[in-house]
Backbone bond lengths (Angstrom), bond angles and torsions (degrees), N, CA, C in turn:
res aa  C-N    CA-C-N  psi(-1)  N-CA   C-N-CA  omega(-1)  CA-C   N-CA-C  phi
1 X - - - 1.462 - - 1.533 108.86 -
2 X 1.597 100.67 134.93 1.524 84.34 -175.58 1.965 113.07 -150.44
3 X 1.470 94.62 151.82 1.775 84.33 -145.04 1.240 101.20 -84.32
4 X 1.241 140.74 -158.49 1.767 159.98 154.98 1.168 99.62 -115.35
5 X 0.631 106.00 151.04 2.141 119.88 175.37 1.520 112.53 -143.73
6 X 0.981 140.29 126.93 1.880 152.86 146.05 1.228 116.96 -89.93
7 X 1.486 138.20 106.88 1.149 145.34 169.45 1.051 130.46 -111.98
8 X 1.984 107.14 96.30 1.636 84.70 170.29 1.955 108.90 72.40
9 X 1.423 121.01 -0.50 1.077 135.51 179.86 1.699 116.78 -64.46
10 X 1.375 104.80 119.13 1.204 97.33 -170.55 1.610 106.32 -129.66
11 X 1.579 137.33 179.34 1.268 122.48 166.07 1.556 96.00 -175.22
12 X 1.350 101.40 120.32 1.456 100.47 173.75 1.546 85.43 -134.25
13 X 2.095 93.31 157.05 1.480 114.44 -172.09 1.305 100.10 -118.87
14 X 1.598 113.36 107.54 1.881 101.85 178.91 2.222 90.64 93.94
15 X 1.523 88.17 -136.10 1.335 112.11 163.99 1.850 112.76 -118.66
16 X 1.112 118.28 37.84 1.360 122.69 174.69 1.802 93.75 -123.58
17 X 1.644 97.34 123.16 1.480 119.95 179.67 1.738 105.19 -86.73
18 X 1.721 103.77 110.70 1.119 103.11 172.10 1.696 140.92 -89.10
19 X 1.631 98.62 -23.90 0.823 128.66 170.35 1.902 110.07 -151.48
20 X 1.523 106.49 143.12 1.556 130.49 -152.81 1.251 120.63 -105.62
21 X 1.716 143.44 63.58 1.258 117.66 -145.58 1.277 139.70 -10.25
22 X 1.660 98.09 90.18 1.220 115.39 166.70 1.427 126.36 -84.10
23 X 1.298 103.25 132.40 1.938 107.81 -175.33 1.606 87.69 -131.38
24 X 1.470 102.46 134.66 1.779 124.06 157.65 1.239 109.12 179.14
25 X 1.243 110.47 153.30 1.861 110.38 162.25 1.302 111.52 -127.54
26 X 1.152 96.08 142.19 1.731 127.76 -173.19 2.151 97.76 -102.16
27 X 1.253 95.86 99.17 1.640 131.54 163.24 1.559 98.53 -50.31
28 X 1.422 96.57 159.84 1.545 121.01 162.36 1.503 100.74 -60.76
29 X 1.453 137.41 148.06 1.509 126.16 179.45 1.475 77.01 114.11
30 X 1.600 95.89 157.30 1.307 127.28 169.06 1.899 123.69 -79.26
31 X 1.228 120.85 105.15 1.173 129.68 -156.75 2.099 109.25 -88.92
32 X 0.651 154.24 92.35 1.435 129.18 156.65 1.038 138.03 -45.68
33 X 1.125 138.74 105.74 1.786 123.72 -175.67 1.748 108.09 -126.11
34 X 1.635 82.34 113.82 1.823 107.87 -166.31 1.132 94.30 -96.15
35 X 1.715 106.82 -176.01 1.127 122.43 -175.19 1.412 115.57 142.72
36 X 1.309 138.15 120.48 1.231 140.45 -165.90 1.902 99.99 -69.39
37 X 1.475 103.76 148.58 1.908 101.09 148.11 1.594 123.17 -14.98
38 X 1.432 89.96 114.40 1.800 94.74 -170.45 1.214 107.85 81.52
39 X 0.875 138.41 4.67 1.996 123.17 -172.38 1.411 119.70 -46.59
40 X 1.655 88.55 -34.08 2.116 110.09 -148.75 1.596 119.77 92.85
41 X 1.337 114.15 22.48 1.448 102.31 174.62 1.836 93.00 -95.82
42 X 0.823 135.88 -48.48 1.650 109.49 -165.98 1.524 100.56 -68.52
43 X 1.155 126.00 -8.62 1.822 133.00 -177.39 1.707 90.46 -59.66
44 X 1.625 85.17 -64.20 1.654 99.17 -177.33 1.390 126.01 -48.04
45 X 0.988 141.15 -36.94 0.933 136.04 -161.61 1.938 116.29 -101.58
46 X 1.834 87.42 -21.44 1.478 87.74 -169.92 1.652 96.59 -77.02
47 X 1.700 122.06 -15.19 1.532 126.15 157.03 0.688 116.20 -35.23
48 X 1.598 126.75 -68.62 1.699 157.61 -153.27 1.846 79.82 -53.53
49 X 1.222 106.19 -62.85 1.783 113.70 -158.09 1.611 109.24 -74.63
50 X 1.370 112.68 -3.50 1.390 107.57 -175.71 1.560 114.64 73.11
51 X 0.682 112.14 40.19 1.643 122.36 -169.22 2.015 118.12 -125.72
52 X 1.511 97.20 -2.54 1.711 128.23 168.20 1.225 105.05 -161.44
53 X 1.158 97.04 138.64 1.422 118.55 -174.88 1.747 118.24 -81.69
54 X 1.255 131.71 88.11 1.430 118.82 -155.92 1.486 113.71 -47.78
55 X 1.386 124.68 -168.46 1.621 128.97 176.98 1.658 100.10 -110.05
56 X 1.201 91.19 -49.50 1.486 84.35 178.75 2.076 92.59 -149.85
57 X 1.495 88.48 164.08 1.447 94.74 178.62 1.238 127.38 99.41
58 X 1.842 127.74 -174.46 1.543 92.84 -172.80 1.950 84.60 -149.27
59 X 1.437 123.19 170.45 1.375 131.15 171.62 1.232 77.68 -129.54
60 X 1.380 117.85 168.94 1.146 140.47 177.08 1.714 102.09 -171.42
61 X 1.413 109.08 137.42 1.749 114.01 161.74 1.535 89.63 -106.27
62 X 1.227 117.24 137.49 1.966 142.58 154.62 1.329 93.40 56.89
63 X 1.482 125.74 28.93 1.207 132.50 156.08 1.475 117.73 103.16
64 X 1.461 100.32 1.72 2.255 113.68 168.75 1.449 79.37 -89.33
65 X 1.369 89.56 173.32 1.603 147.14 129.75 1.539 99.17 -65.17
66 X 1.766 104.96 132.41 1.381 107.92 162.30 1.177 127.63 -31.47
67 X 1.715 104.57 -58.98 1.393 121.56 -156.53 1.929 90.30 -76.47
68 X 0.598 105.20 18.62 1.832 104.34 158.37 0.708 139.17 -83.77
69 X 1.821 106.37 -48.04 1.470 112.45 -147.39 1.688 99.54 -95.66
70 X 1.463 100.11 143.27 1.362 121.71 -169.85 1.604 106.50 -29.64
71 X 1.749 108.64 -76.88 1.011 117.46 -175.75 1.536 127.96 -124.44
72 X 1.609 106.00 82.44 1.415 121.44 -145.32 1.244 143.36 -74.12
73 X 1.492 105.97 -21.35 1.579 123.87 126.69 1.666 135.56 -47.02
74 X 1.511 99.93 -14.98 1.897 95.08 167.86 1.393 84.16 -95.18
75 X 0.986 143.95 6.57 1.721 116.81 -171.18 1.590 97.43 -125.95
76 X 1.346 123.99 -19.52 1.456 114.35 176.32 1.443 105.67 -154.06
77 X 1.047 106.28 153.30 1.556 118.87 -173.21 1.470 121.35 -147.95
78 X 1.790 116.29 129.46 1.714 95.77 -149.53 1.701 87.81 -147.70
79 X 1.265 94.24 148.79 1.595 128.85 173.53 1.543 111.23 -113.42
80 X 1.517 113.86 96.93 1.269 104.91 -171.47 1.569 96.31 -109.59
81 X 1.831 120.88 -37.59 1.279 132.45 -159.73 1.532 100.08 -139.66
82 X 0.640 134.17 149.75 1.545 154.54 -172.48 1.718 118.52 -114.69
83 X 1.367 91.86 -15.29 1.571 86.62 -171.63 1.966 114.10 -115.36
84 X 0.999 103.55 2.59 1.285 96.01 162.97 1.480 149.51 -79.89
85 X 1.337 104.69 23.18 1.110 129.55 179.66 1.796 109.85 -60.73
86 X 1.503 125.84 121.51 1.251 129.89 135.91 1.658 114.58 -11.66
87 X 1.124 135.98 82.12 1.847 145.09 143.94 1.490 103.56 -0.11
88 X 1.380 122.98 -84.28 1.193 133.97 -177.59 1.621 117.84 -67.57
89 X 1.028 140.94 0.95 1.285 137.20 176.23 1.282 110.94 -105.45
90 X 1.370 121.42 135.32 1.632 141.44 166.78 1.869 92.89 -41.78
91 X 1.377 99.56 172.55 1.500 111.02 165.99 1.448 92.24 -86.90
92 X 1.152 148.73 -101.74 1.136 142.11 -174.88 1.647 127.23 -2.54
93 X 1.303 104.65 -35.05 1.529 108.93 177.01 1.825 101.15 -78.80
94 X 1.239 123.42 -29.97 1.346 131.20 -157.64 1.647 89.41 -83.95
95 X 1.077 122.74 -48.59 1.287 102.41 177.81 1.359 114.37 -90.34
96 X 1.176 149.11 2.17 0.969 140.59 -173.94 1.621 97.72 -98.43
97 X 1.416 126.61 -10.82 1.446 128.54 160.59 1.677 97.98 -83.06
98 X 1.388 140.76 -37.87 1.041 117.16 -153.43 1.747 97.02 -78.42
99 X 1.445 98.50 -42.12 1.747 108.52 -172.10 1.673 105.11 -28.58
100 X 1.848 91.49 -47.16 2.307 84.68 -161.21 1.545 91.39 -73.24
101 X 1.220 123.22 -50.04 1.245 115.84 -173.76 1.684 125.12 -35.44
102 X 1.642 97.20 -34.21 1.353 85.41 175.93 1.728 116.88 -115.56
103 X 1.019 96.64 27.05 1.921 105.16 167.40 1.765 84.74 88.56
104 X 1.662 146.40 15.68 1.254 123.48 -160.63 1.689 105.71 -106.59
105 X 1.300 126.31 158.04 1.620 132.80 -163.74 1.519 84.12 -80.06
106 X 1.429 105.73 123.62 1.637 118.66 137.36 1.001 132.51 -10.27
107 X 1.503 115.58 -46.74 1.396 140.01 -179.24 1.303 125.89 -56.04
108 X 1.464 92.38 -42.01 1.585 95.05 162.03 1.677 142.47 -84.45
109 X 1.274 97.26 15.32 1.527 98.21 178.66 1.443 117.61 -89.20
110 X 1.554 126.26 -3.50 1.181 134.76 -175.13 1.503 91.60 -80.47
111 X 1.323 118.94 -65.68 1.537 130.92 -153.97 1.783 82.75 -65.89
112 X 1.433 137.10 -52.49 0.923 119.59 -179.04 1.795 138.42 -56.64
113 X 1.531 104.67 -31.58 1.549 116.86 171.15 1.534 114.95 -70.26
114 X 2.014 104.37 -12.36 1.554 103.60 -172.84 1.616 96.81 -90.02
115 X 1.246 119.87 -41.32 1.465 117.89 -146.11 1.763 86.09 -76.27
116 X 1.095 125.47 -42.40 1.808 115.61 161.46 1.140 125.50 -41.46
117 X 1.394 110.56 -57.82 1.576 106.05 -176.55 1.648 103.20 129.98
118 X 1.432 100.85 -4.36 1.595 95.53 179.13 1.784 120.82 -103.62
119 X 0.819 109.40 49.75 1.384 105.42 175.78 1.338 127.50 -102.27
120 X 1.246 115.08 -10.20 1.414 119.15 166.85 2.000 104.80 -87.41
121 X 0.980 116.84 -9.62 1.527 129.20 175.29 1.397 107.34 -96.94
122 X 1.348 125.34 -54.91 1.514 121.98 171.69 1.684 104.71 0.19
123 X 1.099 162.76 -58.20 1.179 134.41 -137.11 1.886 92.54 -127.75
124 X 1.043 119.71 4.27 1.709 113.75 138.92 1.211 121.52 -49.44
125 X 1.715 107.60 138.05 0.781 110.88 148.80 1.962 142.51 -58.97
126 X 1.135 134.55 149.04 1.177 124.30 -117.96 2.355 82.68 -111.96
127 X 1.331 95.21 -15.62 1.353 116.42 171.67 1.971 118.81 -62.77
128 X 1.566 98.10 -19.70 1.286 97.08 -166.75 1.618 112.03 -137.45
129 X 1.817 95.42 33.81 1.136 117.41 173.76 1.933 112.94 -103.68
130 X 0.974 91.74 134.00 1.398 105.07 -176.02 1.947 118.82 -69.92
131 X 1.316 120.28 148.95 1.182 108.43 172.54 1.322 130.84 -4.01
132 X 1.508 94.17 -95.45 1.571 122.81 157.31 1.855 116.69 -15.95
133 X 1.229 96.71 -57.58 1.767 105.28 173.63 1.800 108.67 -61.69
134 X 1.003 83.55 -76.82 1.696 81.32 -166.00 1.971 101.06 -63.24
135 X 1.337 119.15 23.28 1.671 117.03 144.19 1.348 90.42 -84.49
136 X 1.412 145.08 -60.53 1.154 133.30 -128.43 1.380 97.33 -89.55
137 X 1.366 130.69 -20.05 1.390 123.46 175.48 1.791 91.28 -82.60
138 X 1.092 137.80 -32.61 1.293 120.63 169.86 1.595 122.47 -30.49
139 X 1.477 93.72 -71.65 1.363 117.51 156.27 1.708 129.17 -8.56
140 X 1.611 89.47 -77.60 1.472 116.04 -179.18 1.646 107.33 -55.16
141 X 1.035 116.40 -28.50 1.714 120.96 -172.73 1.603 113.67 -95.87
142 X 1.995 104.68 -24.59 1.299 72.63 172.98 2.185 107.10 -104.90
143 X 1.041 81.95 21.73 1.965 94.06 168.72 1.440 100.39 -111.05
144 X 1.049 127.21 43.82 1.388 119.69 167.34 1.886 103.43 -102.03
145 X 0.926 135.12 -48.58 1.587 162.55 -151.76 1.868 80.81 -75.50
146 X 1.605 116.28 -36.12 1.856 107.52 -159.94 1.103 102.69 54.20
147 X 1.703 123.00 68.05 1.183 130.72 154.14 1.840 127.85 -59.83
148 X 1.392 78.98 169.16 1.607 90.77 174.49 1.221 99.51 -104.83
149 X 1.491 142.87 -36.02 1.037 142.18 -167.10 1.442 114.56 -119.45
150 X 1.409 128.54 141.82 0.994 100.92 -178.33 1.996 95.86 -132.64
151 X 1.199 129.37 149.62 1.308 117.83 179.71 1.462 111.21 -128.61
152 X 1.301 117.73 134.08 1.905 112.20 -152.93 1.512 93.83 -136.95
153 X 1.255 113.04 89.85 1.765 107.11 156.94 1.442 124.51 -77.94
154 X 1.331 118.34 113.66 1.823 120.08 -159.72 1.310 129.23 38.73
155 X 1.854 100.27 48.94 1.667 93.03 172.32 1.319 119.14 -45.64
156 X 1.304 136.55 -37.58 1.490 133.37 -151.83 1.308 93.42 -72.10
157 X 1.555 140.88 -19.14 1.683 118.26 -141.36 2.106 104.42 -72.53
158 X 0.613 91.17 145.87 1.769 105.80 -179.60 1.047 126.74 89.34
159 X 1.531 123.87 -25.60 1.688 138.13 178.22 1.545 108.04 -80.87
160 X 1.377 79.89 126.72 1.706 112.55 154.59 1.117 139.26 -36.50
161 X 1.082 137.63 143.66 1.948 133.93 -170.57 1.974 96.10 -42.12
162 X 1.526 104.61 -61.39 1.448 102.99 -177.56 1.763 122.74 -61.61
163 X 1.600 114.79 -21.97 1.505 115.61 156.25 1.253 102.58 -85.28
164 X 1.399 156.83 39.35 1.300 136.28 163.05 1.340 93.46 -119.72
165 X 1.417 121.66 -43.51 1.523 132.54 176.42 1.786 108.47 -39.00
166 X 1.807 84.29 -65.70 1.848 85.48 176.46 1.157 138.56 -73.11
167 X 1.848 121.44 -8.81 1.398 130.59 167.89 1.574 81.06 -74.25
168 X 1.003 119.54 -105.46 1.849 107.83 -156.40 1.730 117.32 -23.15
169 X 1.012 120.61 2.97 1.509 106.51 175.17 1.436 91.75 -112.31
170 X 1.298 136.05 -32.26 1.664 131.69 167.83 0.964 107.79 -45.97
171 X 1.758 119.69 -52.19 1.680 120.50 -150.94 1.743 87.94 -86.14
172 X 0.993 121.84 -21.65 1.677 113.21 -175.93 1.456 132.21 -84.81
173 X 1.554 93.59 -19.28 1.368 127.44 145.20 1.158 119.99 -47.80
174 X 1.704 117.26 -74.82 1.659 117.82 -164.46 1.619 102.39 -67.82
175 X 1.455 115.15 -7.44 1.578 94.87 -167.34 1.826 96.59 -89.78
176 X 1.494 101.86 -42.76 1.177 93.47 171.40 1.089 170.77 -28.43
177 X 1.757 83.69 -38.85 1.655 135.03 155.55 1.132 110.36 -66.73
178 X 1.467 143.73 -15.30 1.690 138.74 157.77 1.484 76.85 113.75
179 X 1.243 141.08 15.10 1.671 109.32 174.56 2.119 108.23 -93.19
180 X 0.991 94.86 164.94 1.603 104.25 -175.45 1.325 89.63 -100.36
181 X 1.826 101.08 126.16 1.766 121.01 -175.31 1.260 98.54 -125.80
182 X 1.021 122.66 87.93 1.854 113.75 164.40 1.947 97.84 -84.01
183 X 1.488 77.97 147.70 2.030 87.61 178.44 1.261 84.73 -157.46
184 X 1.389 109.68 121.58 1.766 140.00 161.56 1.213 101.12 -94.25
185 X 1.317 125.51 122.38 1.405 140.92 -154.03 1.379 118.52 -149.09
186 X 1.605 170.00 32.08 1.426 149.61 -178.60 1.669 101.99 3.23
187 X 0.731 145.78 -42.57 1.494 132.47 -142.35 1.539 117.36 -111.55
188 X 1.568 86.93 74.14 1.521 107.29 -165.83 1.848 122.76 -51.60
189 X 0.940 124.29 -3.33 1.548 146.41 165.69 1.250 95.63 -81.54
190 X 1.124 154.34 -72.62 1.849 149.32 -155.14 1.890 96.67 -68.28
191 X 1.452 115.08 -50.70 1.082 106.00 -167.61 1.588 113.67 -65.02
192 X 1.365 112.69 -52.80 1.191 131.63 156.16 1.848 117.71 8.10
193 X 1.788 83.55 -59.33 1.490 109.06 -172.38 1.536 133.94 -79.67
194 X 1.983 100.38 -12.43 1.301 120.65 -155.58 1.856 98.16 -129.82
195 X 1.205 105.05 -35.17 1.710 111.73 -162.10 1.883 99.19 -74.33
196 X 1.409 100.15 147.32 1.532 116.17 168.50 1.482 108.70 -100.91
197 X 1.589 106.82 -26.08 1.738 120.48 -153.89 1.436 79.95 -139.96
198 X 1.634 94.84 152.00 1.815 107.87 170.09 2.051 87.08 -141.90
199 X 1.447 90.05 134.14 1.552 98.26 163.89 1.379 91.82 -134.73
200 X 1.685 106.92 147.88 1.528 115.17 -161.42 1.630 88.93 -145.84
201 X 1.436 103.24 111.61 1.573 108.26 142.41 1.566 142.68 -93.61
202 X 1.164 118.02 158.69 1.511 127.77 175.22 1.439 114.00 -141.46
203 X 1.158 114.61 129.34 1.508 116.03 -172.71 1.652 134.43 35.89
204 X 1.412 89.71 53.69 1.198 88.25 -157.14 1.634 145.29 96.75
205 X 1.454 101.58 -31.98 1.652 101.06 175.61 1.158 105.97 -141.47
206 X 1.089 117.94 -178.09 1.516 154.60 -144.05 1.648 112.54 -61.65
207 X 1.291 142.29 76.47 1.656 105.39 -167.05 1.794 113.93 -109.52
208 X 1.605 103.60 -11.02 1.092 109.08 163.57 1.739 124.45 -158.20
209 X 1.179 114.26 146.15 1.398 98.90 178.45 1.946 105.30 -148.46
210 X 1.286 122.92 124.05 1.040 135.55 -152.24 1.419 142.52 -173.55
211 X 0.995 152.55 178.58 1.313 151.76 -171.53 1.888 108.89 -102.24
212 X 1.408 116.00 110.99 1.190 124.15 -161.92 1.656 101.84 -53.92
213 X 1.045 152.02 -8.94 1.525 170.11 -168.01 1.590 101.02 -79.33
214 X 1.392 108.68 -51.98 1.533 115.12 -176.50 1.922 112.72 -73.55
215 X 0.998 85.21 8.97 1.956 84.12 -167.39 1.014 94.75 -121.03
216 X 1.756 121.18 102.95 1.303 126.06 -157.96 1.951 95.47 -91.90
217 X 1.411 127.61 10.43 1.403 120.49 161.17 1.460 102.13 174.65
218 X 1.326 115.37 97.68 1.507 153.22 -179.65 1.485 81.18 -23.54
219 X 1.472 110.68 -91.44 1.196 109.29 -158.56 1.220 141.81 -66.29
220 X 1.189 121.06 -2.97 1.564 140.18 165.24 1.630 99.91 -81.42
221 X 1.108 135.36 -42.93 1.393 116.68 -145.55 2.201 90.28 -106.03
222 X 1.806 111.92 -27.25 1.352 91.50 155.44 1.653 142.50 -70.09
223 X 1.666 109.21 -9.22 1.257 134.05 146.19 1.554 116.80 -42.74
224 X 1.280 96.11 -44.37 1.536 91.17 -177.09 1.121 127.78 -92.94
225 X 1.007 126.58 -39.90 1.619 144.90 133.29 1.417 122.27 2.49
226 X 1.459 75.19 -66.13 2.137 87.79 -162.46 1.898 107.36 -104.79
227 X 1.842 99.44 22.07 1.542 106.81 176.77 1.324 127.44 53.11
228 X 1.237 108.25 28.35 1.648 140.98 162.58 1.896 103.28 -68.47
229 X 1.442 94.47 169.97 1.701 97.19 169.71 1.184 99.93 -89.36
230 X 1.487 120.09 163.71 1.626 122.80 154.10 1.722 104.13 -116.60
């Protein structure tokens, strides 16, 4: 089991503060991490991944820095964008480039195209996949590694009542399984349905962090929070 940590995490661009020393940790269990336009959660997270360099402060997975850990795709696995997929390549070819790229067994791209839902598609081209699809190859690539962690900026976007149904029984799954699921989401009804933990930003910092049980109505009280109406 293995935690996330924010310390003291800070990130400003220029002289515009993007994120505010932030400190929390995100547990094994399914996490939410809200926050209106601008909050600093995709700031955050693209930290978490080593992908910005913080100003001050530290992320850490199981107590590294990304850029540490030996082999960093078995320990985290992330959906930040959905659309960068190769046009001309099958799903199958896309991961089977990402696998060498990241030191990961071949082996796992079957179990990975199944636990999505794409394996009867695998050998489409990746051009004539729909929204919804090329999330699920999102998906599939960052569960290829059989993480411990998994980090999901707007898994839901493109899926259907019946893909929204089955991402929440995946994501309720992997948490179940002791892995650490953060999912930054707008769509306070899905999380609602999936989260154990809610961490909520506003402008940058911190306004709540907690066990989804204690928040007797998500959406009224992140209204209030993040200086929204209720």
């Amino acid at each position: 089991m293995t935690d996330v940590v924010f310390h003291g995490l800070t990130k400003r661009f220029g002289t515009v503060p993007a994120v505010r020393n932030l400190t929390c940790t995100m547990t094994p269990g399914v996490t939410g991490f809200l926050g209106p336009n601008g909050a600093g959660k995709t700031t955050t997270l693209r930290m978490l991944l080593g992908l910005v360099r913080p100003t001050a402060g530290t992320a850490t997975v199981g107590g590294r820095r990304y850029a540490d850990l030996p082999q960093p795709r078995r320990v985290v696995g992330a959906l930040l964008d959905a659309t960068g997929f190769h046009p001309g390549r099958t799903a199958r070819q896309h991961l089977l480039i990402s696998a060498d790229q990241s030191g990961l067994p071949a082996g796992r791209i079957a179990a990975a195209l199944d636990q999505v839902g794409l394996a009867k598609d695998a050998d489409r081209r990746v051009r004539g996949y729909s929204l919804g699809m090329r999330q699920r190859l999102g998906l599939a690539t960052a569960l290829l590694g059989d993480p411990e962690v998994l980090v999901l900026d707007e898994p839901g976007n493109g899926l259907d009542p019946a893909g929204l149904a089955w991402l929440r029984g995946l994501l309720r799954d992997l948490g179940a399984d002791g892995r650490t699921v953060i999912v930054s989401s707008h769509v306070l009804a899905e999380v609602q349905q999936i989260a154990d933990r809610v961490v909520i930003l506003g402008e940058g910092t911190l306004r709540h962090d907690g066990p989804l049980a204690e928040i007797p109505g998500l959406e009224a009280e992140f209204l209030r929070l993040t200086g929204g109406v209720a």
